[in-house]
Backbone as JSON Lines, residues from 0, in Angstrom:
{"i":0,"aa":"X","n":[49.54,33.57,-13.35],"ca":[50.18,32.73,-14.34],"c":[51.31,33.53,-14.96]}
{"i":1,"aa":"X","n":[52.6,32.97,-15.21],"ca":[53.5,33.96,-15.8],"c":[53.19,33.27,-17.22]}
{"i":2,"aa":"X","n":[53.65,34.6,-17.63],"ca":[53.92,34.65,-19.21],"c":[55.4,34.79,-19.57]}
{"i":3,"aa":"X","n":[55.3,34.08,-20.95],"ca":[56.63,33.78,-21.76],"c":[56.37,34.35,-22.59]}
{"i":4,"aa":"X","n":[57.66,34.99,-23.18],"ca":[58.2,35.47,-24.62],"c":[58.63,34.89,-25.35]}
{"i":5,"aa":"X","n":[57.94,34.37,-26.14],"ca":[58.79,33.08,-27.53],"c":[59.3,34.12,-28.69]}
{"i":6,"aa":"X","n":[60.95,33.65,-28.31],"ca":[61.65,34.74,-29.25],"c":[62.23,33.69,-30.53]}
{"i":7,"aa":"X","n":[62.48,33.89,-31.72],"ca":[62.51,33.18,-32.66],"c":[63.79,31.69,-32.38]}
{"i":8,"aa":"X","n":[63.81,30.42,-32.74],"ca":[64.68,29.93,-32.58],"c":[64.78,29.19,-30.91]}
{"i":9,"aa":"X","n":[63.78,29.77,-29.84],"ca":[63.73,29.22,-28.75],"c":[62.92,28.25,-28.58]}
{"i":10,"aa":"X","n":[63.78,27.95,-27.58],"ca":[62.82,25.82,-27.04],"c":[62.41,26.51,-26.15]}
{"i":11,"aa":"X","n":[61.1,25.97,-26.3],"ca":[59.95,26.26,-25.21],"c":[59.69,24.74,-24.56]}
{"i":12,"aa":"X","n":[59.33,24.46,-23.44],"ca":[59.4,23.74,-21.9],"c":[58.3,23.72,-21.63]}
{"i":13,"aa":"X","n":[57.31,22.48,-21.2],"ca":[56.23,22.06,-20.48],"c":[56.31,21.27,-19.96]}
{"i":14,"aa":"X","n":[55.05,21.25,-19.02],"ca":[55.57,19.97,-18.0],"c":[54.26,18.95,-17.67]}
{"i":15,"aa":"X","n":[53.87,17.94,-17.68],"ca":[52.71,17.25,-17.33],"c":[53.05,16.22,-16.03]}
{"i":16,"aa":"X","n":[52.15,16.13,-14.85],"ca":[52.53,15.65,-13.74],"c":[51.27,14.49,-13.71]}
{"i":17,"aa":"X","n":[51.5,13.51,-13.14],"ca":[51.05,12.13,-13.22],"c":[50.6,11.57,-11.51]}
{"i":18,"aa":"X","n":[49.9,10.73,-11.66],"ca":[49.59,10.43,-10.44],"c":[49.09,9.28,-10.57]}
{"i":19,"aa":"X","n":[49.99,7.59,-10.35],"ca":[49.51,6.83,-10.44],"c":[49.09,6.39,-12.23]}
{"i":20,"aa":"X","n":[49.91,7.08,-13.03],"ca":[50.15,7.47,-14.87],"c":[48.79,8.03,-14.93]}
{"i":21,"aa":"X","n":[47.99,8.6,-14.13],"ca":[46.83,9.44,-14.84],"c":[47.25,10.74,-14.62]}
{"i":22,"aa":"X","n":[47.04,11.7,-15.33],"ca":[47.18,13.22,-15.88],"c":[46.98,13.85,-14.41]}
{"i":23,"aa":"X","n":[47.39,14.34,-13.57],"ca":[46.43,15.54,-13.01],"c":[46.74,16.78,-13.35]}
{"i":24,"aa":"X","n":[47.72,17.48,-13.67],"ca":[48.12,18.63,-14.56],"c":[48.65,18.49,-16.15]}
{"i":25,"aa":"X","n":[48.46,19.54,-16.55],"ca":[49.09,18.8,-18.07],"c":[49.68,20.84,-18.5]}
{"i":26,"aa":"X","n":[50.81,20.78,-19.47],"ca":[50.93,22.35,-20.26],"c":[51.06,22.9,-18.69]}
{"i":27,"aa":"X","n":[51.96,22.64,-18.03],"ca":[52.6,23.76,-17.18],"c":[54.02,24.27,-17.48]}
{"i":28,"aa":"X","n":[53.74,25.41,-17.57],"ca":[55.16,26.4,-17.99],"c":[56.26,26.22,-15.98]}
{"i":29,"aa":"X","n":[57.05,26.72,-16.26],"ca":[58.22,26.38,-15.57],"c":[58.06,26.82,-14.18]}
{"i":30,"aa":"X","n":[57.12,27.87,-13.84],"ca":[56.75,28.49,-12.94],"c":[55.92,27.86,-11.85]}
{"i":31,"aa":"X","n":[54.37,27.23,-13.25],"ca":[53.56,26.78,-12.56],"c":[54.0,24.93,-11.83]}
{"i":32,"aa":"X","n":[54.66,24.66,-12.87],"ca":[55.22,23.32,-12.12],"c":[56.32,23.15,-11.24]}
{"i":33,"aa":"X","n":[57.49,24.5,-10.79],"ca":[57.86,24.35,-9.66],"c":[56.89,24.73,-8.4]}
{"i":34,"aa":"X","n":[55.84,25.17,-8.63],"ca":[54.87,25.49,-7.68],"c":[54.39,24.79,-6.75]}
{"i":35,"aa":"X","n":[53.55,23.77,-7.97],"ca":[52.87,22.4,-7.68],"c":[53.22,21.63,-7.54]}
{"i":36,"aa":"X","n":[54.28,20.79,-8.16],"ca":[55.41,19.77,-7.74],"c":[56.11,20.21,-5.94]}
{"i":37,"aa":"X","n":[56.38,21.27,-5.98],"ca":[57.12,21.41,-4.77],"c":[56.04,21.0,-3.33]}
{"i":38,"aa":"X","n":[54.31,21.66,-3.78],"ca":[53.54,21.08,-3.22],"c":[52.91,19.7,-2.87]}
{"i":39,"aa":"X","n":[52.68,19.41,-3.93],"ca":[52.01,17.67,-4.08],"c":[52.81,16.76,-3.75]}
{"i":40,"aa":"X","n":[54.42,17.14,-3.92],"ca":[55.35,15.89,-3.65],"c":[55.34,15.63,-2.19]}
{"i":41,"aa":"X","n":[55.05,16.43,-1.51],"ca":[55.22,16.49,-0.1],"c":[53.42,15.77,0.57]}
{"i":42,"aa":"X","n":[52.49,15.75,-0.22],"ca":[51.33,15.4,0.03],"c":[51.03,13.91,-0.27]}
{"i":43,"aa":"X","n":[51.86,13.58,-1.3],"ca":[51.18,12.34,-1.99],"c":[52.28,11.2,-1.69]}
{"i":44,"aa":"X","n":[51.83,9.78,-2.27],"ca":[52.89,8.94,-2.09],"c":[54.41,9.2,-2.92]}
{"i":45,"aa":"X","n":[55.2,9.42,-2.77],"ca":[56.3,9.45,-3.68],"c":[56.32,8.93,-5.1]}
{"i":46,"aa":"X","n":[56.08,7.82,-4.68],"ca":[56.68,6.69,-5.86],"c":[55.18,6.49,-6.65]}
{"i":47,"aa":"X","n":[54.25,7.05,-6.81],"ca":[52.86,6.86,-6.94],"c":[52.96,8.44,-7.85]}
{"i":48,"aa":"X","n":[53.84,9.2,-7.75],"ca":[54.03,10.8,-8.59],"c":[55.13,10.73,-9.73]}
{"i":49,"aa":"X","n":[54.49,11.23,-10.79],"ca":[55.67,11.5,-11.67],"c":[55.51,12.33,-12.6]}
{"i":50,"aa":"X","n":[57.02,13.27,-13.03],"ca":[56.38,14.16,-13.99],"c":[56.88,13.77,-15.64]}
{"i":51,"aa":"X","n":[56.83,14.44,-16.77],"ca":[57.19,14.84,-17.79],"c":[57.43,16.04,-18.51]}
{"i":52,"aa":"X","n":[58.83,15.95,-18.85],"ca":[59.62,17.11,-19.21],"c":[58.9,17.1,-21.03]}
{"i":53,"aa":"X","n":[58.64,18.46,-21.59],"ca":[58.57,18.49,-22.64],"c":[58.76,19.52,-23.64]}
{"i":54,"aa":"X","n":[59.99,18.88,-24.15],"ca":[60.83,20.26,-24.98],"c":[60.43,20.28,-26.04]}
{"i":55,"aa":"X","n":[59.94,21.99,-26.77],"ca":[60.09,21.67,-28.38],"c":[60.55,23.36,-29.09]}
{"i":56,"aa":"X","n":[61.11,23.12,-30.21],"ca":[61.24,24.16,-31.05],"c":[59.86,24.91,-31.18]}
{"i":57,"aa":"X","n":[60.01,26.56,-30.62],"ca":[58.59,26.98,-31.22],"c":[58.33,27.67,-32.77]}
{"i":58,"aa":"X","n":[59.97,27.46,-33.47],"ca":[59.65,27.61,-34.42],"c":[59.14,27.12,-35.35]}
{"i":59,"aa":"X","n":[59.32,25.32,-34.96],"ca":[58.31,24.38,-35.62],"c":[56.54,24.07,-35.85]}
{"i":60,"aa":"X","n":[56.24,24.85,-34.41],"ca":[55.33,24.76,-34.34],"c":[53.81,25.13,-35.5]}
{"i":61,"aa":"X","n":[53.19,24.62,-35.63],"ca":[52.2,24.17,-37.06],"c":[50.72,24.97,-36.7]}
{"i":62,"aa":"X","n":[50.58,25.96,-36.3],"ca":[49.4,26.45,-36.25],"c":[47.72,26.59,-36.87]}
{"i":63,"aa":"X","n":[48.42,25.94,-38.05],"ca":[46.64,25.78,-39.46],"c":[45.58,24.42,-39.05]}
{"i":64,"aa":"X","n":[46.15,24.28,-38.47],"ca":[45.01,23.38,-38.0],"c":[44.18,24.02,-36.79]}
């Protein structure tokens, strides 16, 4: 698994991949979803796959809960 450095002020990137709109991966960093995407797309029906891009400030991020 690679690891990231969240340096202050950076957008951090995830990715959740779909199959038919149910989940089969979810919280993949940039690495692990060119991995798997490059794999599964070639396995599965096309149009039956889809992913989601998901950007956010990690300086926003709310940890107390």
């Amino acid at each position: 698994m690679a690891m990231n450095s969240l340096s202050p002020n950076s957008i951090t990137k995830t990715f959740h991949i779909y199959l038919r709109d149910e989940v089969l991966f979810k919280d993949l960093d940039q690495y692990e979803f060119d991995l798997i995407w490059g794999r599964i797309y070639k396995s599965y029906y096309k149009d039956d796959l889809s992913y989601e891009e998901i950007n956010f400030d990690s300086d926003v991020l709310d940890g107390s809960y």
